[in-house]
N, C-alpha and C positions, 0 to 999 in steps of 0.2 A: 816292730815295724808299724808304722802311722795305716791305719784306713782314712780311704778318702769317699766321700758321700756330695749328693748331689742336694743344695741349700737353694728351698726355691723361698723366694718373697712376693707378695701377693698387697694388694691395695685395700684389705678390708673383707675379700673373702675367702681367706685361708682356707679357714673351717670345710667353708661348702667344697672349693676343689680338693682338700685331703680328703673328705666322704666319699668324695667322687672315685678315689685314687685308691681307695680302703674298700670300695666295692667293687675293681676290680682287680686288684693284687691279696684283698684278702686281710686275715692279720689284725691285731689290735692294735691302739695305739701308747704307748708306754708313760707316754706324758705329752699333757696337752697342758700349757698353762698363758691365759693371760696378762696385759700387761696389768688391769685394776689388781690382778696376785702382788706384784710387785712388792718388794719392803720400800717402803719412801725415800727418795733421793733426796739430800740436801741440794736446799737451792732448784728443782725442778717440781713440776706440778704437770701431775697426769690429770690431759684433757677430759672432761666427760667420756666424749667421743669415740676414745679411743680404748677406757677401760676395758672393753669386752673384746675386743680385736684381740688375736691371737699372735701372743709374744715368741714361742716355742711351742714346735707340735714334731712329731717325729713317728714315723710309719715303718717295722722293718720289712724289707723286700725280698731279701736273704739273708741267709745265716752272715754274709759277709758288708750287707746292704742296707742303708736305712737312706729314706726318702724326708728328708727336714725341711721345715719350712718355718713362715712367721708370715705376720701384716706388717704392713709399713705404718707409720705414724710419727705426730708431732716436725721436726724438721726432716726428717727422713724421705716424707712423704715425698717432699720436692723434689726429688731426685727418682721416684719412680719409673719405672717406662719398661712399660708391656713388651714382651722378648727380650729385655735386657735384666732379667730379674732374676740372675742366680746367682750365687756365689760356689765355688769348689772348698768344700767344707772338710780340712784335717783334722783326724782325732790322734795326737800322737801320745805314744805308748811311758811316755815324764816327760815333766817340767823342761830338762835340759834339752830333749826334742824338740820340743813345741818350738823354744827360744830360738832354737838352729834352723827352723823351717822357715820361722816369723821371718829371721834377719835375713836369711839368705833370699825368701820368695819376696822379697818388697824390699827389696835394694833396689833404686832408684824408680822406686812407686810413689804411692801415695797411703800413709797409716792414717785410717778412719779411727783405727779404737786399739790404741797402744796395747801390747801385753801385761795383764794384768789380774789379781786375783779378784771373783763373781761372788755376787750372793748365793751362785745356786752350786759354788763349791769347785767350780773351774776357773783353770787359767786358761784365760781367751785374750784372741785379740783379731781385728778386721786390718783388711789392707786390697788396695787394687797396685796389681804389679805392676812394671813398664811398657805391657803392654796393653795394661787395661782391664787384663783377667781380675773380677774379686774373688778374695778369697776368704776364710776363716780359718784360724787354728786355736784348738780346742785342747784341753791336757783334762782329765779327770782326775783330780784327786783322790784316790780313796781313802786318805786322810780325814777329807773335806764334804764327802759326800751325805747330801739331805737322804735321811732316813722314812 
């Protein structure tokens, strides 16, 4: 069965509100990594700017709970907006989940970042639904997984 987590997005200071979030829930943080980590994108050019902004950060809450986030950046940035900045973030349990969640919760939405296989060993994909909710769905491969 998929868990669902709460995906916040932040303008540049992630970092400082997960400290904030980390000092009072507690807890490590399992992985923090920026976008200057990145493996280089054909065709794209990461900003100066935005190198140290944080790409992925992830705080667990409970044994059943983890609190995610990221900075916004490059074209993304534009679309920012304070209280509109989370997404409802699925981790489903395979691949053929994932795809049954994608299709069915973004039938007649809007797909920002098709279903597809990451550098960092997932199958992800973004989407806001028809009524606007965004969301993410996320598949870990343990095939696939950075060691």
């Amino acid at each position: 069965m998929a868990t669902v987590n709460v995906y916040l997005t932040f303008n540049g200071n992630c970092k400082e509100a997960f400290d904030f979030y980390k000092s009072v829930f507690g807890g490590d943080y399992p992985y923090v990594g920026t976008f200057g980590e990145m493996p280089p994108q054909e065709g794209m050019t990461m900003p100066d700017e935005d190198k140290n902004k944080i790409m992925h950060i992830s705080l667990p809450i409970s044994k059943e709970t983890m609190l995610l986030g990221s900075d916004t950046g490059g074209e993304w940035s534009a679309g920012f907006q304070k209280g509109n900045n989370f997404s409802i973030s699925i981790n489903a349990d395979s691949r053929e989940e994932a795809e049954k969640l994608f299709n069915g919760l973004s039938a007649g939405g809007q797909v920002t970042m098709p279903m597809n296989d990451t550098f960092w060993g997932a199958y992800f994909g973004m989407f806001s639904d028809k009524f606007g909710i965004s969301w993410m769905v996320n598949y870990d491969d343990p095939a696939k997984a950075q060691q």
